[in-house]
N, C-alpha and C positions, 0 to 999 in steps of 0.2 A: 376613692373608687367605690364603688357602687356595684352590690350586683346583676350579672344578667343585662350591663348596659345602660341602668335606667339612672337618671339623672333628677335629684329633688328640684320644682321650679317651682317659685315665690307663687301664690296668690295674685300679688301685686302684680307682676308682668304677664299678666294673661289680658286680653282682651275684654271691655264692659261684655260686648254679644254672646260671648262667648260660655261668661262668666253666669249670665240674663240663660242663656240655653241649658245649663248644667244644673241652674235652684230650678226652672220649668220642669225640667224633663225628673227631678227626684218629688217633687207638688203630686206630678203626674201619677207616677206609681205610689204613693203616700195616699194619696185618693183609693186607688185601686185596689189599693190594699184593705182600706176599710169598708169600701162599697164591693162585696165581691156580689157578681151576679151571679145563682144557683147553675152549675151545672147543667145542660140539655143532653140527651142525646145525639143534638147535630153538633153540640159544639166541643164531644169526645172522641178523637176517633176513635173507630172500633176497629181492634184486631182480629181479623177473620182467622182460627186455629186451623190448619190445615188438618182434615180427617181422612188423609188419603191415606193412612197407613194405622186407623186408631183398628182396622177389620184384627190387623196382625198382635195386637196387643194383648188378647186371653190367650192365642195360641201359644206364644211367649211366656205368659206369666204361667201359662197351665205344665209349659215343658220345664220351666225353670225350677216350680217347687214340686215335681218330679224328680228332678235330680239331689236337689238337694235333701225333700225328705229320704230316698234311697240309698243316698251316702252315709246320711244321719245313720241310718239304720244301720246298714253295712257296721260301721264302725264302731256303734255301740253295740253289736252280734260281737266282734271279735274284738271289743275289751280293747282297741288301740290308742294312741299317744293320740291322735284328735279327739278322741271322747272322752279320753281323761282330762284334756287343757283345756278343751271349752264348751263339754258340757254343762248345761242348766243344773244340773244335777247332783246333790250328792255321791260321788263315785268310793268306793272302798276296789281296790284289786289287790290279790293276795294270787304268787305265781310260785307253781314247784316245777322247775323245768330239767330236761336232762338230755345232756347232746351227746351222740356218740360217732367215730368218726372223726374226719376230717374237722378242727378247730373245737373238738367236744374233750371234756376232760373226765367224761366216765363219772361224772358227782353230779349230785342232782343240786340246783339252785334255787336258793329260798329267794324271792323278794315281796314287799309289799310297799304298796303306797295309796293315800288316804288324801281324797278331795271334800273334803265338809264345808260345805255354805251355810254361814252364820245369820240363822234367821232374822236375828234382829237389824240388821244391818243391808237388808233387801239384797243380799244375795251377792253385795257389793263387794265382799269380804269374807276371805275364805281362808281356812286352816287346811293347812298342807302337813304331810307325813310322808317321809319318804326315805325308801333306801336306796342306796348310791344314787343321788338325786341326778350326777353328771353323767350315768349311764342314761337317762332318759333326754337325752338330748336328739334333736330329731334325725340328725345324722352320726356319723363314725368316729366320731375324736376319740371317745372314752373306751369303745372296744377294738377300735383301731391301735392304738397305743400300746406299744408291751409294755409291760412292767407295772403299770400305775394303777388299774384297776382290775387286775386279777383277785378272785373271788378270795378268802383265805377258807381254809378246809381247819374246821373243829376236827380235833384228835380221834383217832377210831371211829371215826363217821362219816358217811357216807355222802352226808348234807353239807355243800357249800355253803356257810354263812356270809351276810352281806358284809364290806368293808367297814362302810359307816351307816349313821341314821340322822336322818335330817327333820327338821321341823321349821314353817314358812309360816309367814302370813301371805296373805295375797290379795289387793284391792285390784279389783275388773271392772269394766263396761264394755259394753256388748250391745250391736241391733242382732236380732235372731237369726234374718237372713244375706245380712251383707257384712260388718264388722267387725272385733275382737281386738280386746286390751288388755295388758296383763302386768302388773307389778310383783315380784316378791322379791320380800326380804327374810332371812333366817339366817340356823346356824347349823353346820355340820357337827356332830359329834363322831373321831374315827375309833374310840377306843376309852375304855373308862382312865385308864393311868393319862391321855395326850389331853392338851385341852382343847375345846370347841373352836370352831374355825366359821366365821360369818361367809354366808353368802351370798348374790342376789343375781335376778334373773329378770329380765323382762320380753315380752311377748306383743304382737300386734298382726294380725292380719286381714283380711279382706280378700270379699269375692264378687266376681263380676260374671253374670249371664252373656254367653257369646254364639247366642241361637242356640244347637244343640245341645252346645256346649257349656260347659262351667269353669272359669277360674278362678283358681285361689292363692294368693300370695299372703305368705307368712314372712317374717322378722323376729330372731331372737338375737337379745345381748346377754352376754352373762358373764358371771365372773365367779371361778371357783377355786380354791386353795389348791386343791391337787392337779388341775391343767388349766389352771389361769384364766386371763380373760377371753374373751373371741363372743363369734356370732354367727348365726346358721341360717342363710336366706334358701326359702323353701318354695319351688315352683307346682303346682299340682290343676291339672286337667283333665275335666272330667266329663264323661258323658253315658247316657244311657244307653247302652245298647239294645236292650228289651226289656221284659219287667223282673226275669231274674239273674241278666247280667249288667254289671258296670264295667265299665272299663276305667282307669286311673294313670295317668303318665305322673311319675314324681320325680321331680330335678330338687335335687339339694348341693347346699356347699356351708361347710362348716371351716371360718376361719379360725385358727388358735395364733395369739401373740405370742407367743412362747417362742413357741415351734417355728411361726413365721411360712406355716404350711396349710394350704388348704384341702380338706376333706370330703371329695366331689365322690355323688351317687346318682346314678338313673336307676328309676322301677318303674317298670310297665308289667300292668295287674290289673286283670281279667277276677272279678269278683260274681260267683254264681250260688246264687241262693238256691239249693237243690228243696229246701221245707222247713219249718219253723224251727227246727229242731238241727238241720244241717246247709253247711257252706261250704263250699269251696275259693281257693284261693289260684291261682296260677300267675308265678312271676318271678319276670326275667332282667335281673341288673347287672350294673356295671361299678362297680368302686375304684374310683383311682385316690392318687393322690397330686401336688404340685411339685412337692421340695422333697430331694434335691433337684427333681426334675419332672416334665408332668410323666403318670405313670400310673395304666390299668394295673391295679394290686390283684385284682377278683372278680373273673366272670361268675353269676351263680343261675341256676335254675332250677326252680321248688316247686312243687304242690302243697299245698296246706290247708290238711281238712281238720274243719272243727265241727264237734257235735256237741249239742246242749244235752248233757248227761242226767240232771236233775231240773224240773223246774224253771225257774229265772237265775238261777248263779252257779250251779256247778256245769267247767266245762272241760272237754280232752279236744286236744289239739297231738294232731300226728303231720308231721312235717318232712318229707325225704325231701334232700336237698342233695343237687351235683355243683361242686368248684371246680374252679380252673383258676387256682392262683397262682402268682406269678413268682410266688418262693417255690414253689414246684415246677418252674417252665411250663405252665399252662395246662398241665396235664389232669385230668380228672378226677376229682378226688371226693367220692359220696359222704353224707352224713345225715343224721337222721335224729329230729328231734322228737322230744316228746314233751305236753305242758299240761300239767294239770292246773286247771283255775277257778279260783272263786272270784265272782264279782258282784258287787250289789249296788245298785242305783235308785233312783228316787221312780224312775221310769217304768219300772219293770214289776 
């Protein structure tokens, strides 16, 4: 059997003319091959590019890196998880926060973490530092979760100390305005007496201009000793409103294997830049979860102003917040943060 139908036939049972047509016809092109005639003009055809729509092309690229430089901005003004992950930049963030209220524990919370691009290495390769690395994941697993990553409180102090500290490496590549890649590999440390605990994390996203508009879809895997493996697909749309509002739609979902439960958030967030010096925030989500069943856990709605208190790195953020979660029957329950921060970057 043979495949595809086709059947081997002998040389020998093929017809002289036949045979007379097949050496012709390979002479032919054997010629043509080595006598080629130069190219003409007539003998190209030309593809006419059609220019009926090249008029719309600056005003697209002119709206597009509009958006994009004012998000850039936005979000390295407020120190957040997209300008720590794929910034160009150098980033150091050191955070003393303290919630009171509704899910606040009345202690103030230390964290830091530390983005350094390794010169020699064009920026390819980066050293990571971080505390409770699995808290900065871009949705709710890790503060969702009771028991597992609760702060631990040093004796007669005031100050919530971090659980653990971590240390990465991290190989990237990057186009500026369309994609994002990200490896890392490290090792948790929770405590001088336990031993270290490996872990690794990887990242990828991409954005796409949609007239006004902007989207961006991100991708993480990860895999942590204290809630295991899973991955957080992140949906995020954006568009200028004017020159100092943005607006932001962000759809997430963080699955964990463990759990065998998914981790679903909506924020929609009104970003207004009042002067170099101050911002405002306004936004309004939804946190559910899947398993046992699907299930709004927490409606919230916040303002969050942050003022640049010194220079390029010192800042105060004041954050009132109202919940409606659902271990309360939905009933209203204020809280109110406060965050002192240092940040420093290559940018600034």
């Amino acid at each position: 059997m043979y495949p595809f139908g086709f059947m081997s036939i002998p040389p020998s049972s093929l017809p002289l003319g036949l045979l007379s047509g097949i050496a012709l016809l390979f002479s032919l092109k054997a010629i043509g091959a080595e006598q080629t005639v130069p190219a003409t003009p007539q003998t190209i055809p030309q593809t006419q590019q059609s220019d009926r729509f090249d008029s719309m092309d600056s005003p697209r690229d002119y709206l597009s890196g509009k958006i994009t430089s004012f998000a850039s901005y936005i979000d390295r003004f407020f120190g957040g998880d997209r300008h720590y992950q794929e910034s160009n930049d150098s980033v150091v963030q050191m955070d003393l926060t303290r919630t009171t209220g509704y899910g606040g524990d009345d202690k103030f919370n230390l964290s830091t973490r530390l983005n350094l691009r390794l010169p020699i290495t064009e920026g390819q390769l980066r050293l990571l530092l971080e505390t409770d690395p699995e808290q900065n994941l871009t949705t709710e697993p890790a503060k969702g979760q009771a028991g597992t990553n609760k702060k631990i409180i040093a004796p007669s102090s005031n100050v919530a100390t971090p659980k653990s500290v971590a240390a990465a490496l991290r190989y990237e590549k990057k186009d500026e305005s369309r994609w994002y890649g990200s490896t890392d590999v490290g090792i948790q440390f929770h405590g001088i007496t336990t031993d270290p605990n490996p872990f690794a994390r990887a990242r990828g996203s991409y954005s796409l201009p949609l007239g006004q508009w902007r989207l961006k879809a991100a991708e993480t895997l990860f895999l942590f000793h204290t809630i295991g493996a899973g991955e957080t697909t992140q949906l995020d749309l954006e568009r200028l409103l004017s020159e100092p509002l943005l607006f932001r739609s962000t759809t997430s979902a963080t699955w964990l294997f463990d759990t065998e439960n998914y981790y679903l958030r909506q924020d929609l967030s009104v970003y207004h830049t009042l002067s170099d010096r101050t911002a405002l925030l306004y936004q309004a989500s939804a946190i559910g979860v899947t398993n046992p069943h699907y299930q709004v856990t927490d409606y919230v709605a916040l303002l969050h102003y942050r003022y640049r208190l010194h220079r390029e790195w010192l800042f105060f953020e004041l954050s009132p917040q109202l919940h409606f979660p659902a271990e309360k029957n939905y009933q209203s329950s204020p809280a109110l943060s406060m965050r002192l921060e240092v940040l420093f970057d290559d940018s600034r």
